[in-house]
PALUM-735293 format. One line per 4 residues: their letters; for each residue x, y, z of N, C-alpha, C, CB. Coordinates in nm, 2 decimals. Glycine has a CB too. Example, Ala and Ser with C-alpha at 12.3 -4.5 7.8 and 13.67 -1.06 7.14 Angstrom:
BEGIN
as	1.32:-0.57:0.78:1.23:-0.45:0.78:1.32:-0.33:0.78:1.13:-0.45:0.90  1.28:-0.22:0.71:1.37:-0.11:0.71:1.29:0.00:0.79:1.41:-0.06:0.57;
END
This chain:
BEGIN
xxxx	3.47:-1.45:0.04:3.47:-1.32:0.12:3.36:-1.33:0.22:3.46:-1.20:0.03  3.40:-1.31:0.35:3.29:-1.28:0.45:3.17:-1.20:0.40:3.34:-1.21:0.56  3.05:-1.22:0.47:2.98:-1.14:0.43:2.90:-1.10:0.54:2.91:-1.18:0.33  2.91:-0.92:0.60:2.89:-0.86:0.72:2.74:-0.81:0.66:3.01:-0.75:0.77;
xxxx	2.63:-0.82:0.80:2.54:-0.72:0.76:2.56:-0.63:0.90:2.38:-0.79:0.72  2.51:-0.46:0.85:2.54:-0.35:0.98:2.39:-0.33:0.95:2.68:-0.19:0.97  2.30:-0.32:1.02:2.19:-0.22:1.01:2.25:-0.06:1.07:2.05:-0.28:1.12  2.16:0.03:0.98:2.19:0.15:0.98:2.28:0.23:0.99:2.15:0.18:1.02;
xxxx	2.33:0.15:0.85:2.52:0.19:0.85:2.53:0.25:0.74:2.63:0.05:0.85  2.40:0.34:0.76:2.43:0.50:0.63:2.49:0.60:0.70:2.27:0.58:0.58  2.51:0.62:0.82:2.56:0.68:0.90:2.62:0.67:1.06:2.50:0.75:0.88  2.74:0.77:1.10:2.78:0.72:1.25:2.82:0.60:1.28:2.69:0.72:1.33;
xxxx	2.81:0.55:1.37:2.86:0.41:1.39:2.88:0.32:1.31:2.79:0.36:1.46  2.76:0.28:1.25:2.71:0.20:1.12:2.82:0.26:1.01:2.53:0.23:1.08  2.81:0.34:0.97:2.91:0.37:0.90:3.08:0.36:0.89:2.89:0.45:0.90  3.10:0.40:1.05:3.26:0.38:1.08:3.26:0.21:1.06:3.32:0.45:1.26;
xxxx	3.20:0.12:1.11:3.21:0.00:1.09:3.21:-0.11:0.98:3.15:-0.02:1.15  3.11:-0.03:0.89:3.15:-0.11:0.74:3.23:-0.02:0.69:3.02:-0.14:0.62  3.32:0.08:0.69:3.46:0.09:0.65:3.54:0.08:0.69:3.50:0.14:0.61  3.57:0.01:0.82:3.67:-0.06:0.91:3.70:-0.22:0.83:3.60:-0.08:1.09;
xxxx	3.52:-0.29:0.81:3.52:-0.40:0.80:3.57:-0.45:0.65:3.39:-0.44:0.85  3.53:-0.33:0.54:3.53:-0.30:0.43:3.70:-0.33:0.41:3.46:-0.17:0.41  3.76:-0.26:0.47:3.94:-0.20:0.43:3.99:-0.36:0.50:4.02:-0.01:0.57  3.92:-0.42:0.58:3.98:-0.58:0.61:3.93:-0.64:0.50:3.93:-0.68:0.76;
xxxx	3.88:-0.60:0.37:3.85:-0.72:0.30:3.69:-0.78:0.28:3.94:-0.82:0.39  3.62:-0.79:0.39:3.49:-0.85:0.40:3.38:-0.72:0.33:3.45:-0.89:0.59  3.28:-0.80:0.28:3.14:-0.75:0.19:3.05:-0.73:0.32:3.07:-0.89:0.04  3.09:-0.56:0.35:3.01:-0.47:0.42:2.90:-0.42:0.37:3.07:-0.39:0.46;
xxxx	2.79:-0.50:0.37:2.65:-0.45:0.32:2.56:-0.31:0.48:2.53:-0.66:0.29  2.53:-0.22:0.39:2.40:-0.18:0.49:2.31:-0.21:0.45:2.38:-0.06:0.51  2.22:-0.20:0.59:2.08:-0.21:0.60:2.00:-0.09:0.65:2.05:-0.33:0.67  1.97:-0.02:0.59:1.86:0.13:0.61:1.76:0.14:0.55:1.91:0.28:0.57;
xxxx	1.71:0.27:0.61:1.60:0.29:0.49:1.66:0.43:0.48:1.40:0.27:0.53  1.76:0.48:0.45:1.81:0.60:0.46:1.92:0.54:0.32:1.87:0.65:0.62  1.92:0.59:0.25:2.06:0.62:0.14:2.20:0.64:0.17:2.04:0.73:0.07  2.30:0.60:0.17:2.42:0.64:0.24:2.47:0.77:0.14:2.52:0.50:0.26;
xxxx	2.51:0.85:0.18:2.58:0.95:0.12:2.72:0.92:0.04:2.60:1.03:0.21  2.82:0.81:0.13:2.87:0.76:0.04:2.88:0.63:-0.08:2.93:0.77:0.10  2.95:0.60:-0.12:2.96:0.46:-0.19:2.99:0.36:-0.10:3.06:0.45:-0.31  2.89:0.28:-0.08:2.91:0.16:-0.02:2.76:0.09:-0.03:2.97:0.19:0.13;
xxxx	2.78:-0.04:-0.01:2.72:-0.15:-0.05:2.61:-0.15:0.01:2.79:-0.26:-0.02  2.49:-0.11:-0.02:2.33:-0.09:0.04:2.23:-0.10:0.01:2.30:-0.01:0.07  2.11:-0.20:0.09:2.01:-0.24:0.08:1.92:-0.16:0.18:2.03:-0.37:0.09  1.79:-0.15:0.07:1.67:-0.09:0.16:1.62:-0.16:0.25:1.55:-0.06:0.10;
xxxx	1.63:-0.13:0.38:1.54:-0.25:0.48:1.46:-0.11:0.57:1.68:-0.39:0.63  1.38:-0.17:0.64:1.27:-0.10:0.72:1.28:-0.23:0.83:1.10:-0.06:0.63  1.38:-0.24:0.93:1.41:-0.34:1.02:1.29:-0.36:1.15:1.56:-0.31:1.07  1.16:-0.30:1.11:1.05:-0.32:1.20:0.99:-0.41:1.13:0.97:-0.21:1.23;
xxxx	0.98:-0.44:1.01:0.88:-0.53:0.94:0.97:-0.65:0.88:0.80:-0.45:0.82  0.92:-0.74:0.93:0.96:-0.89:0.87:0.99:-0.92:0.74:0.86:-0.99:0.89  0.88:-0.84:0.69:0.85:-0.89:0.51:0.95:-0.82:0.49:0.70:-0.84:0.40  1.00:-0.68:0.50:1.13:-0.59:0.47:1.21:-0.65:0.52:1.13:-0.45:0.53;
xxxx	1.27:-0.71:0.60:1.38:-0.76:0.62:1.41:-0.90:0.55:1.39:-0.77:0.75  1.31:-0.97:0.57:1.31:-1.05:0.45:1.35:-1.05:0.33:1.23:-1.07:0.44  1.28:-0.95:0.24:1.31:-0.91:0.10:1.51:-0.88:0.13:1.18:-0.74:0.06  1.54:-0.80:0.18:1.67:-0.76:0.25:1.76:-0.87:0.26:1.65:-0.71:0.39;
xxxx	1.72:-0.93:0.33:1.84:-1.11:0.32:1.85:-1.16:0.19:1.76:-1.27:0.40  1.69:-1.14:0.12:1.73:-1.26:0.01:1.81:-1.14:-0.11:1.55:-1.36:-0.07  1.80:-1.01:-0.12:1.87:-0.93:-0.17:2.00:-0.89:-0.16:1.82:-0.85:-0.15  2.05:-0.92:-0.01:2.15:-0.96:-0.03:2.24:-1.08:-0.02:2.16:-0.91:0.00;
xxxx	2.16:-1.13:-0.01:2.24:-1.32:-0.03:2.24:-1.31:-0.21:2.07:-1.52:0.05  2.18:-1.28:-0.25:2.23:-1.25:-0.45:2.33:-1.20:-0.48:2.14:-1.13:-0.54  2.30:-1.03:-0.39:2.49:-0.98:-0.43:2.59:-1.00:-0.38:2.53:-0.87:-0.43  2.54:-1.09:-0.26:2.71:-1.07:-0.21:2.73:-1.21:-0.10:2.72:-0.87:-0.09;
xxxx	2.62:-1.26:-0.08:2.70:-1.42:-0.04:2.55:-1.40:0.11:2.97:-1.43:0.02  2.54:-1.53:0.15:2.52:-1.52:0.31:2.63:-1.44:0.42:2.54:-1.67:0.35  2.52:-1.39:0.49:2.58:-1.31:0.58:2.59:-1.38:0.69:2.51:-1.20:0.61  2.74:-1.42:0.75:2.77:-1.45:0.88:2.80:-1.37:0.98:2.86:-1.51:0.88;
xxxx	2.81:-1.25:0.91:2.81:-1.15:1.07:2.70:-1.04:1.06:2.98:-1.06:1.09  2.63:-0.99:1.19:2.52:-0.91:1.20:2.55:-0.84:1.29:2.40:-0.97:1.21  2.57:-0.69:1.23:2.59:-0.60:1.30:2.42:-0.51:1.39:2.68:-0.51:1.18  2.37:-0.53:1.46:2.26:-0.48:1.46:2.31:-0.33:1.54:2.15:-0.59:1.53;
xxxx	2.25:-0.23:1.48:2.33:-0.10:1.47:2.22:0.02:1.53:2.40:-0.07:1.29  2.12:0.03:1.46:2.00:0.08:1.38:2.00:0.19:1.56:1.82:-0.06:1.32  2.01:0.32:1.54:1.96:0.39:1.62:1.86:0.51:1.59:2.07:0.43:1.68  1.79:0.54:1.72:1.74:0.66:1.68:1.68:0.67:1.84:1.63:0.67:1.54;
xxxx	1.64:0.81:1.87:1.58:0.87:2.01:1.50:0.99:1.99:1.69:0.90:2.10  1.47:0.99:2.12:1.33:1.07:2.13:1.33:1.08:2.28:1.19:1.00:2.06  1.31:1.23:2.31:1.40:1.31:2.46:1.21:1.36:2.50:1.57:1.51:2.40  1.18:1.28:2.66:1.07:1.36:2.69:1.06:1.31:2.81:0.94:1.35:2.61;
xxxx	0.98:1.38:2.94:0.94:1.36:3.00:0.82:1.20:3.03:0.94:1.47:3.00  0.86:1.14:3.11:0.77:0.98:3.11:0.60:1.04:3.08:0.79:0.88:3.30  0.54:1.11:3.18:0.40:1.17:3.16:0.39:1.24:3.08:0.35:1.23:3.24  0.46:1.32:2.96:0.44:1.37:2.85:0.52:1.29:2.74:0.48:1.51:2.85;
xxxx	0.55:1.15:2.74:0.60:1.09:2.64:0.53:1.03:2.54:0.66:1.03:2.69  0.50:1.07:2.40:0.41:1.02:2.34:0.40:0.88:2.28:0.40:1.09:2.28  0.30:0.75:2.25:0.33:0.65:2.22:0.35:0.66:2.09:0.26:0.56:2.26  0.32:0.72:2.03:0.37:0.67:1.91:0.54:0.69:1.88:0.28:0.76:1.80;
xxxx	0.60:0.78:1.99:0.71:0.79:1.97:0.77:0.67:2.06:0.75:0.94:1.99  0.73:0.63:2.16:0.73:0.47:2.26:0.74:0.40:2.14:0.56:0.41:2.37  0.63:0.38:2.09:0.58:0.21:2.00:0.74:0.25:1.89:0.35:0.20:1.87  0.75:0.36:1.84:0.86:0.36:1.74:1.03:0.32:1.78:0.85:0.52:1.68;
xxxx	1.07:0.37:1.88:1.17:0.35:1.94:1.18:0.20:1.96:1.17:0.42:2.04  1.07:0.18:2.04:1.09:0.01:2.10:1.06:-0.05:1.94:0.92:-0.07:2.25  0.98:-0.03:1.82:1.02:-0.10:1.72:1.14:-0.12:1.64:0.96:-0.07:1.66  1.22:-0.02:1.66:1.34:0.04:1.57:1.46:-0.02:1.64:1.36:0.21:1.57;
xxxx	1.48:-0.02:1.78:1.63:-0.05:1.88:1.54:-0.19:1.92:1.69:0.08:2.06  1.43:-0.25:1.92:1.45:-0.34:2.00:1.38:-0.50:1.89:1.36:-0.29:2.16  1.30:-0.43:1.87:1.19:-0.56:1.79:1.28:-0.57:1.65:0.96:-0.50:1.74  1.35:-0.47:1.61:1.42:-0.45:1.46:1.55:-0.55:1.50:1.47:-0.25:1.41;
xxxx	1.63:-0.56:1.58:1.74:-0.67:1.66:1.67:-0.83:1.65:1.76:-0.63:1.85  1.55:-0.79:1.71:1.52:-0.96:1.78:1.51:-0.95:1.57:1.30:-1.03:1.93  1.42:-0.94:1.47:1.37:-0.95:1.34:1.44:-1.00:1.26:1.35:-0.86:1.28  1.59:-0.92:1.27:1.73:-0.92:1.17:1.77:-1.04:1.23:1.86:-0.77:1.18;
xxxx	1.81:-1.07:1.36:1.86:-1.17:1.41:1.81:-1.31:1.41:1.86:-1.14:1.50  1.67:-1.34:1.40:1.60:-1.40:1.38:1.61:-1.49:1.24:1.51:-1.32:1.40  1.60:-1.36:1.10:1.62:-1.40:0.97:1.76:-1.41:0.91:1.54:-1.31:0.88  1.84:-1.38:1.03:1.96:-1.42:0.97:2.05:-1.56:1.02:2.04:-1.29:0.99;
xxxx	2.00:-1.58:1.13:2.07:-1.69:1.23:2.05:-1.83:1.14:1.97:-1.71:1.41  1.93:-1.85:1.05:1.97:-1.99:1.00:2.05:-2.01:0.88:1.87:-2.06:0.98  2.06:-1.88:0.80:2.20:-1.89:0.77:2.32:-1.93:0.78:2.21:-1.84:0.76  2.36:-1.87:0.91:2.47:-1.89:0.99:2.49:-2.03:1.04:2.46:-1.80:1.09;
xxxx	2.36:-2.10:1.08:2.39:-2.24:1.13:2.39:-2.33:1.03:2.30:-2.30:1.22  2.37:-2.30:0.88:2.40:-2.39:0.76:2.54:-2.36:0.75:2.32:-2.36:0.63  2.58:-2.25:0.76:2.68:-2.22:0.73:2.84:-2.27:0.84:2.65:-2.08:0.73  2.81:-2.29:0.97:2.87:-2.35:1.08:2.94:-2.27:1.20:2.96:-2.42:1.03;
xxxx	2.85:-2.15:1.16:2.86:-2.06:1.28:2.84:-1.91:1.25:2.99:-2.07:1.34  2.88:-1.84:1.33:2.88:-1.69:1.32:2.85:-1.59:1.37:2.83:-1.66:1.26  2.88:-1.45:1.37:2.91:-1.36:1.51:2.76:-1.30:1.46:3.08:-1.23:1.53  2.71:-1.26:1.60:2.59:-1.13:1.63:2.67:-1.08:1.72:2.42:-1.17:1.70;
xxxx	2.64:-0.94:1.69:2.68:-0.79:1.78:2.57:-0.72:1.76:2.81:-0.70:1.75  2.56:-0.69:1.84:2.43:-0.58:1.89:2.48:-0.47:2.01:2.29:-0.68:1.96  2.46:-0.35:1.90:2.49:-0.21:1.93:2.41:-0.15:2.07:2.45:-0.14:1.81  2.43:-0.20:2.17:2.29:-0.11:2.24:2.34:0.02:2.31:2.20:-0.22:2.38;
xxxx	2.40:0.03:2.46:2.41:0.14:2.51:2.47:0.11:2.66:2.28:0.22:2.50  2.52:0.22:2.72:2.55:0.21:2.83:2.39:0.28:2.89:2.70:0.29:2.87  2.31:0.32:2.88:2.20:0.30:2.88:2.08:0.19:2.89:2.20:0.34:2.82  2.19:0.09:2.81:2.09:-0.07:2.83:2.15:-0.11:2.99:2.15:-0.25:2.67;
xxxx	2.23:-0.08:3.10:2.28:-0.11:3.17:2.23:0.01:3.33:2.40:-0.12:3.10  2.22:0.14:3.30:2.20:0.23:3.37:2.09:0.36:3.33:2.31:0.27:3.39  2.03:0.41:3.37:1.93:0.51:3.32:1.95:0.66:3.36:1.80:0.48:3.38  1.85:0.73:3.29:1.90:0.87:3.24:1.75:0.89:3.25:2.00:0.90:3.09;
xxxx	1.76:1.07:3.27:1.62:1.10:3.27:1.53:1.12:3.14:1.62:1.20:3.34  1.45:1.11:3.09:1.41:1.16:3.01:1.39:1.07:2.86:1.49:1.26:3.01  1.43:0.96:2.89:1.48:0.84:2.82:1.42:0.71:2.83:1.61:0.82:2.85  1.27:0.75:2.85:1.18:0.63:2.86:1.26:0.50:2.78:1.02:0.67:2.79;
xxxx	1.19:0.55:2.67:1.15:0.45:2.56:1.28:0.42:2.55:1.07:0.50:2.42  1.40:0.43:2.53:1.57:0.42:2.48:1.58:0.34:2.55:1.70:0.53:2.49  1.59:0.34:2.73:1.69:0.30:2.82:1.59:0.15:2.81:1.71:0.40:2.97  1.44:0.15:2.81:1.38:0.00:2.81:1.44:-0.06:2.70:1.21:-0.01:2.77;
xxxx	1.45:-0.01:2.55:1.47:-0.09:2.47:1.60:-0.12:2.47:1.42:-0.06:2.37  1.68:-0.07:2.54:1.84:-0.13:2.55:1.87:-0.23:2.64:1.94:-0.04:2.59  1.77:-0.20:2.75:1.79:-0.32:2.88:1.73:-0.43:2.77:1.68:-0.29:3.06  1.65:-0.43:2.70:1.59:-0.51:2.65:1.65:-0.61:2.56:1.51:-0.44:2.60;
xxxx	1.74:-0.52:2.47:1.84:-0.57:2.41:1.94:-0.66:2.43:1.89:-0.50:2.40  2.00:-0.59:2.59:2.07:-0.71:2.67:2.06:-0.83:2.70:2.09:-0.69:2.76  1.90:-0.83:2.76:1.87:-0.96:2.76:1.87:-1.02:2.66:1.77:-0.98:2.81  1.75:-1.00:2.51:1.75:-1.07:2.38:1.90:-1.14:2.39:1.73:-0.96:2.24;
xxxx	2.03:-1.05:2.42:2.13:-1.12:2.36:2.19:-1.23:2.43:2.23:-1.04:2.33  2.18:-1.24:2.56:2.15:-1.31:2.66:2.11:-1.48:2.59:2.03:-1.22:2.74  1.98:-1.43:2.54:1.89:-1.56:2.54:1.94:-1.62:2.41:1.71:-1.53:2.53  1.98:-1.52:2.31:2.05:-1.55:2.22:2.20:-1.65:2.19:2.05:-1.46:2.19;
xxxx	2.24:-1.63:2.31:2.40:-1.66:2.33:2.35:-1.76:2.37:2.52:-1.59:2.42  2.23:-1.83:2.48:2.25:-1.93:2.51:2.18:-2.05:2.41:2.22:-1.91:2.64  2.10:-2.00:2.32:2.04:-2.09:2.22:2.15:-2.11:2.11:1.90:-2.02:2.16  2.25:-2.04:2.09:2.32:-2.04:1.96:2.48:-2.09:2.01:2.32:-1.86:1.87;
xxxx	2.52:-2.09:2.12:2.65:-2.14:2.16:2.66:-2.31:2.11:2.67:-2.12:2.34  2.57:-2.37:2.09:2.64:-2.49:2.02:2.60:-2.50:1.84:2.58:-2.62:2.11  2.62:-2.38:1.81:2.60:-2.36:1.67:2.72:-2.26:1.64:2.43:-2.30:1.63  2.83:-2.26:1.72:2.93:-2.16:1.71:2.90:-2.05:1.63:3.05:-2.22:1.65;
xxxx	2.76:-2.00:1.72:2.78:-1.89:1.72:2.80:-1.77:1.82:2.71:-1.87:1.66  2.86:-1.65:1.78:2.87:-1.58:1.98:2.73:-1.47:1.96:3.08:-1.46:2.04  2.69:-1.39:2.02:2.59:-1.30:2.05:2.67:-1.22:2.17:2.44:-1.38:2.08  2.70:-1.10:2.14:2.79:-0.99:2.21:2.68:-0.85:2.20:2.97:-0.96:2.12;
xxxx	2.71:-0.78:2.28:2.64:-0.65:2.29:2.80:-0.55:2.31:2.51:-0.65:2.46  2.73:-0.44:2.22:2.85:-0.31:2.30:2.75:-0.20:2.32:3.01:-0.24:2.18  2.80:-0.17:2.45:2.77:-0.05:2.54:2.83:0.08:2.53:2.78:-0.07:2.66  2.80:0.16:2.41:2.86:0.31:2.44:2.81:0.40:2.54:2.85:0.38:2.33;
xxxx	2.88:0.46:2.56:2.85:0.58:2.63:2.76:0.69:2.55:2.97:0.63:2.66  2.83:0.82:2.52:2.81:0.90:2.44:2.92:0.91:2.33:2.77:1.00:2.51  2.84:0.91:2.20:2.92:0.89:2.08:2.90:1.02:1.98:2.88:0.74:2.00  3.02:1.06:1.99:3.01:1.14:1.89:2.94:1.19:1.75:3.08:1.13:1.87;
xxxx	2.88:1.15:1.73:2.79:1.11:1.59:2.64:1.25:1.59:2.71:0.90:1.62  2.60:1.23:1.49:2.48:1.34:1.44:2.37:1.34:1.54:2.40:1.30:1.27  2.36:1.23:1.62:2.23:1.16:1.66:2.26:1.25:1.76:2.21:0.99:1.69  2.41:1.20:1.87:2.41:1.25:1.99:2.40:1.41:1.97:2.53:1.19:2.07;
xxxx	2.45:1.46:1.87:2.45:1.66:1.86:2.29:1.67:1.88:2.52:1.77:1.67  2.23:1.58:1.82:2.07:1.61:1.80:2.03:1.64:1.95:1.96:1.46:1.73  2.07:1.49:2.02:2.00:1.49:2.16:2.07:1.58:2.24:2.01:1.34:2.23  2.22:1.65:2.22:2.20:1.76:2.29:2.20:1.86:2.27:2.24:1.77:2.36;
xxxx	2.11:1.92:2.17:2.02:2.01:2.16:1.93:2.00:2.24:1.97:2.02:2.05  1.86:1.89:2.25:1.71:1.89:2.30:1.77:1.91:2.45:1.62:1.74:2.27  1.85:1.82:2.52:1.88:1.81:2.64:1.88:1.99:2.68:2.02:1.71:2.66  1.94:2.04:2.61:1.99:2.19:2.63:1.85:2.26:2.67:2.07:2.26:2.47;
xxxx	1.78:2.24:2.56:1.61:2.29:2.57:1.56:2.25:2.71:1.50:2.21:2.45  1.59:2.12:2.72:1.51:2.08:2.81:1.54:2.12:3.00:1.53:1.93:2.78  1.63:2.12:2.98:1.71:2.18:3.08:1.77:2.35:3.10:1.81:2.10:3.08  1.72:2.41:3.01:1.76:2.54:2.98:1.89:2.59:3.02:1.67:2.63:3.02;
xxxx	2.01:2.50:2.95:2.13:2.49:3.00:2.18:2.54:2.79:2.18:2.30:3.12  2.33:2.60:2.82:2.37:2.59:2.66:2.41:2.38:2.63:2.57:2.73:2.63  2.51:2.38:2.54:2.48:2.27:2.47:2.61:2.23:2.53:2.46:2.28:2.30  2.74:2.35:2.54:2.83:2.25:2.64:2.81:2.23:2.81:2.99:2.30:2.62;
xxxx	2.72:2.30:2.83:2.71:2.26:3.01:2.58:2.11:3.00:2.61:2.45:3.15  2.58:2.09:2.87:2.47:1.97:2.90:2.63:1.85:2.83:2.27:1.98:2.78  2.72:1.87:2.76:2.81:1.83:2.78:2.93:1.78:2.90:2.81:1.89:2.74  2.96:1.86:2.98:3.01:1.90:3.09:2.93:1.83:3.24:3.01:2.06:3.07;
xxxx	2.83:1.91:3.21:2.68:1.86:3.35:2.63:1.76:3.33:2.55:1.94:3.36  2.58:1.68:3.17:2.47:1.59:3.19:2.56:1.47:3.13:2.32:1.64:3.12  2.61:1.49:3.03:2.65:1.35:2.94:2.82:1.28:3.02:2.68:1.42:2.73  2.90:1.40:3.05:3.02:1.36:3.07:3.07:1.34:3.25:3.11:1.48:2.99;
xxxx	2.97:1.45:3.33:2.95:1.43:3.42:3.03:1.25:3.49:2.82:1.47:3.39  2.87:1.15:3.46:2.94:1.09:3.55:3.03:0.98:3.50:2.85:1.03:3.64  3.16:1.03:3.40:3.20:0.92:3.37:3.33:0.95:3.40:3.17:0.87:3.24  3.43:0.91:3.44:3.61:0.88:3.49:3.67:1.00:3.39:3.70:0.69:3.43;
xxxx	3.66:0.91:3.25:3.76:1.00:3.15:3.61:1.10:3.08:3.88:0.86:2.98  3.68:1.23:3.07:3.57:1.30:3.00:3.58:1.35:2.90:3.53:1.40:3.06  3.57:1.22:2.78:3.60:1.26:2.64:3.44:1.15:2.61:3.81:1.21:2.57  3.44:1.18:2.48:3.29:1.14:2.40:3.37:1.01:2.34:3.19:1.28:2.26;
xxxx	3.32:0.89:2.33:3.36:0.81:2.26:3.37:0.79:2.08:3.32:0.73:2.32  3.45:0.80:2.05:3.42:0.81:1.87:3.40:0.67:1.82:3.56:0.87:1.76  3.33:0.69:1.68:3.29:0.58:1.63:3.40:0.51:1.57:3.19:0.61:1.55  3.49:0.50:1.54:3.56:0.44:1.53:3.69:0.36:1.64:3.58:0.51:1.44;
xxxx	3.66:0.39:1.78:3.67:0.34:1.87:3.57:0.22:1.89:3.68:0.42:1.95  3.44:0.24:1.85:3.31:0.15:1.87:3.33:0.02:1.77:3.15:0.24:1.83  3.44:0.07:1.63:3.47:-0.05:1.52:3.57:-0.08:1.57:3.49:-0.01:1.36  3.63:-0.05:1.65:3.76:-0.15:1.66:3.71:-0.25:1.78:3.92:-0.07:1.70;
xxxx	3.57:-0.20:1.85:3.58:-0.35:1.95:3.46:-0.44:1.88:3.53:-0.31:2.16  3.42:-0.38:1.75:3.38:-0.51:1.67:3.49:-0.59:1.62:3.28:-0.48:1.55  3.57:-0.52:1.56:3.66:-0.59:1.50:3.74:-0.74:1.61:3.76:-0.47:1.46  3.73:-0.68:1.72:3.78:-0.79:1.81:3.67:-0.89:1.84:3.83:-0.72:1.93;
xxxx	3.55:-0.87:1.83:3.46:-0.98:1.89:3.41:-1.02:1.76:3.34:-0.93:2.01  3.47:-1.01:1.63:3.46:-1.14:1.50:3.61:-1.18:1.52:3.42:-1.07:1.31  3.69:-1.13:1.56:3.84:-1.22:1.57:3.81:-1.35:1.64:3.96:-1.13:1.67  3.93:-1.43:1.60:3.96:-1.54:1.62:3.96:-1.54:1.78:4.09:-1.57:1.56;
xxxx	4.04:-1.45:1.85:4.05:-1.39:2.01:3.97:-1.39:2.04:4.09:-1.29:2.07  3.81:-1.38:1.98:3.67:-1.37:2.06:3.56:-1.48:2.05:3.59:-1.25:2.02  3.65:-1.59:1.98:3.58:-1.70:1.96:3.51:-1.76:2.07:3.64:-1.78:1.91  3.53:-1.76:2.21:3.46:-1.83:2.29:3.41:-1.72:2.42:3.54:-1.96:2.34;
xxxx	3.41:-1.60:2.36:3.33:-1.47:2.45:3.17:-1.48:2.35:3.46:-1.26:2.41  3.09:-1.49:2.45:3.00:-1.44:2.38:2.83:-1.45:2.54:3.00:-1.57:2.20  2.74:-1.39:2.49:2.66:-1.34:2.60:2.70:-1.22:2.75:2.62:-1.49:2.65  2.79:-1.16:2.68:2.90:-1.03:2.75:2.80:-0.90:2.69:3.11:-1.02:2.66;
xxxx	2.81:-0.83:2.76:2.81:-0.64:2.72:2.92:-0.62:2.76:2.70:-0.51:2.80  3.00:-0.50:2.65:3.07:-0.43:2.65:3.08:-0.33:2.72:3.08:-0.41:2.57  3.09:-0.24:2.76:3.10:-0.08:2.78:3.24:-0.04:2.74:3.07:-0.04:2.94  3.18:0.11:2.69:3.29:0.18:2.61:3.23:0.31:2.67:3.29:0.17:2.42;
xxxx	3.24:0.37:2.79:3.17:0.45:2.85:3.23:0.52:2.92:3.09:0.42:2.89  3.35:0.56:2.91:3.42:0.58:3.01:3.47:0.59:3.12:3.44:0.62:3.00  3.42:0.46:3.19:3.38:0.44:3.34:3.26:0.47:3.38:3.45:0.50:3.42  3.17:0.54:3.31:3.03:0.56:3.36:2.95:0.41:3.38:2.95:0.66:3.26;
xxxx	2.87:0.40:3.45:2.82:0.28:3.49:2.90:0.16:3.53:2.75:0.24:3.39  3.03:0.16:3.55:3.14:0.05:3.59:3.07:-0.06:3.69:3.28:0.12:3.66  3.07:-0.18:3.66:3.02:-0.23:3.77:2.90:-0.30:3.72:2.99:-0.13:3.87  2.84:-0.27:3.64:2.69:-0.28:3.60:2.69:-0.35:3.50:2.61:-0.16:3.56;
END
């Protein structure tokens, strides 16, 4: 049985994706530091620290085999103005979406090349591609992202492995209701005109993308059909940013 790792796939995305990957069969482990609410296969990681991720691989290479696929998932945000943006909430962001990818990716890749290959996906944003106000710390660590995967695809293509990025838009999930709340505050608008005005605005189709739209274009870039795609971003954004 395959063996997938998702960071922060206690919830949202992470979630819809190890029970997409789960119902095909493959040993969908999470990686959080959050508990999942439901039953499913989960390890404590803190994907900022090495030693934690560490402990995490070899914890789950016990139960459930080497991991050949790495979901890097892990989100979280923080809504402020650049001159009132605080670092500790900077240093945390850029630890969590950006340094937590290069870490996981890092301790998991020589696995994979004992093994004779293997998929990286990494979750970033239509955000890693285009910017938004208010979104210091996010939009760096996604552009940031892109590249990593970049550099990644080109060190690991003759170890059959691919390195892919997907770019959502705005996803339905707990995270995004969070951020528009804040957006709402911030803009002293209600919660659907920051809907309407800020998030859906500039994109073609004006629907929110669900997470289980986000698992089915993993599902395609571990298929057989995505064997020789790899160092691509996705977008799933509904035309917003096209081009980019």
């Amino acid at each position: 049985m395959k063996v997938a790792v998702i960071t922060g796939g206690s919830g949202g995305i992470g979630l819809a994706i190890i029970k997409n990957l789960a119902a095909q069969g493959f040993s969908a482990v999470s990686w959080d530091i959050h508990p999942p609410k439901e039953n499913i296969p989960f390890v404590h990681c803190d994907v900022t620290s090495e030693a934690a991720v560490q402990k995490a691989l070899h914890e789950t290479t016990e139960k459930f085999g080497v991991p050949t696929i790495l979901i890097n998932n892990c989100g979280i945000q923080f809504i402020s103005p650049v001159d009132e943006f605080p670092l500790d909430k900077w240093n945390q962001l850029i630890s969590i979406l950006l340094t937590g990818t290069f870490l996981c990716s890092k301790l998991v890749i020589p696995g994979m090349k004992k093994n004779g290959g293997g998929r990286i996906i990494n979750v970033s944003s239509i955000h890693g591609k285009v910017a938004s106000p208010f979104k210091a710390a996010y939009v760096a660590a996604k552009h940031g992202v892109l590249g990593l995967s970049k550099v990644m695809a080109l060190e690991l293509g003759e170890h059959n492995i691919t390195v892919n990025s997907i770019c959502p838009g705005f996803v339905d999930t707990q995270l995004m209701r969070l951020q528009m709340a804040k957006q709402a505050e911030l803009n002293n608008i209600s919660e659907d005109e920051v809907a309407t005005e800020i998030m859906l605005k500039p994109a073609c189709i004006k629907k929110f993308t669900t997470t289980d739209q986000v698992a089915g274009m993993v599902n395609y870039l571990i298929s057989d059909a995505a064997s020789t795609i790899t160092g691509e971003a996705f977008s799933m954004s509904g035309g917003w940013g096209m081009g980019q």
